[in-house]
VMD Tcl script that draws the C-alpha trace (Angstrom):
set ca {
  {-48.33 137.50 -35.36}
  {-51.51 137.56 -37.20}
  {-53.13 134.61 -39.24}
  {-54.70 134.63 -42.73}
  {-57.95 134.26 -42.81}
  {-58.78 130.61 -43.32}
  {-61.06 129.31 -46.20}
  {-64.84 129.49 -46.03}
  {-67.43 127.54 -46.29}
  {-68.05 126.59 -49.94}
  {-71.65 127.54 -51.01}
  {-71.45 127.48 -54.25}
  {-70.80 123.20 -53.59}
  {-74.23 122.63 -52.14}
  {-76.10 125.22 -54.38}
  {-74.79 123.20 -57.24}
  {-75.69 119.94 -55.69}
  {-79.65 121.31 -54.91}
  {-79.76 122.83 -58.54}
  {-78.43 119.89 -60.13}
  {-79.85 117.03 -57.87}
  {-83.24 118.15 -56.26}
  {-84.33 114.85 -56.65}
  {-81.71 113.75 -53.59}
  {-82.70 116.26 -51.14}
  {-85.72 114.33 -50.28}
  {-83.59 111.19 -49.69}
  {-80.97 112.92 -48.17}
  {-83.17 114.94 -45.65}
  {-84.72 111.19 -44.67}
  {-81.16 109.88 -44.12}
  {-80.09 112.59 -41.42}
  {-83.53 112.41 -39.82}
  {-84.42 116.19 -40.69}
  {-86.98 117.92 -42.65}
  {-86.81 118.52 -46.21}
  {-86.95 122.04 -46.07}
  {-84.45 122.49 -44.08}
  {-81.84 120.86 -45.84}
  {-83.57 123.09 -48.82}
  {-82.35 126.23 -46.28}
  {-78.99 125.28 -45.53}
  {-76.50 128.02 -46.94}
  {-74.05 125.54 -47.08}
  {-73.24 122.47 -45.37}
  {-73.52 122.50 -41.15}
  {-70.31 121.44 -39.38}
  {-72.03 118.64 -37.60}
  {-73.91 117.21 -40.50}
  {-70.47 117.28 -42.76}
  {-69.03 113.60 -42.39}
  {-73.14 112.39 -43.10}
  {-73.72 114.52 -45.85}
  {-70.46 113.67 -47.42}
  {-70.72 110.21 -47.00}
  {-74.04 110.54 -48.24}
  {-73.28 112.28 -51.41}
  {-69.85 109.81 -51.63}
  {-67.73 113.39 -52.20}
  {-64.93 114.28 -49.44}
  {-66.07 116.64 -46.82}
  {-63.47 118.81 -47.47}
  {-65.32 119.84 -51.05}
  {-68.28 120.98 -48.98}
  {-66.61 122.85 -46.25}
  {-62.73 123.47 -47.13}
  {-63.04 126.32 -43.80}
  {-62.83 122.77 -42.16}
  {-58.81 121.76 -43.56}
  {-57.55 119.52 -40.34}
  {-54.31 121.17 -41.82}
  {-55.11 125.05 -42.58}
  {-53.65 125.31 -38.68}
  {-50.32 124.87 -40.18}
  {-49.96 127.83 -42.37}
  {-47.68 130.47 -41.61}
  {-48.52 133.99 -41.42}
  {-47.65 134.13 -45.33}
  {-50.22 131.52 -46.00}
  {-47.10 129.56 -46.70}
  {-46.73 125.80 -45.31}
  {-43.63 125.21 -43.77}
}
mol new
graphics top color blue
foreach p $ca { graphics top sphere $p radius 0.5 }
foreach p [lrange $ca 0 end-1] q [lrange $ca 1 end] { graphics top cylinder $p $q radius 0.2 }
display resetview
């Protein structure tokens, strides 16, 4: 039995969020303890800085990283949930 491929990690969610808020990255980047560039580098949101960061930007972590769906486990191999 073989799985679908789960759901990856949205990048187009944090791109927007730098493009459209660069003023936050700076405050953001202070609140995890972590350099300002590298929040600037990050591809998309790091599994252990994803309940922070969405806390931080008050969103559910699920719109930054929908590869991490507590329920995607329960798909069948259709894709179907039973």
């Amino acid at each position: 039995m073989q799985m679908k491929p789960g759901p990856k990690p949205n990048r187009r969610a944090i791109a927007a969020w730098k493009q459209h808020r660069p003023e936050q990255i700076t405050p953001l980047a202070k609140h995890l303890g972590i350099s300002v560039p590298a929040v600037s580098k990050w591809p998309y949101v790091p599994r252990a800085r994803l309940t922070d960061v969405a806390r931080f930007l008050d969103v559910p972590p699920l719109v930054l990283r929908p590869d991490t769906d507590p329920f995607d486990s329960l798909t069948n191999p259709k894709g179907e949930y039973p």
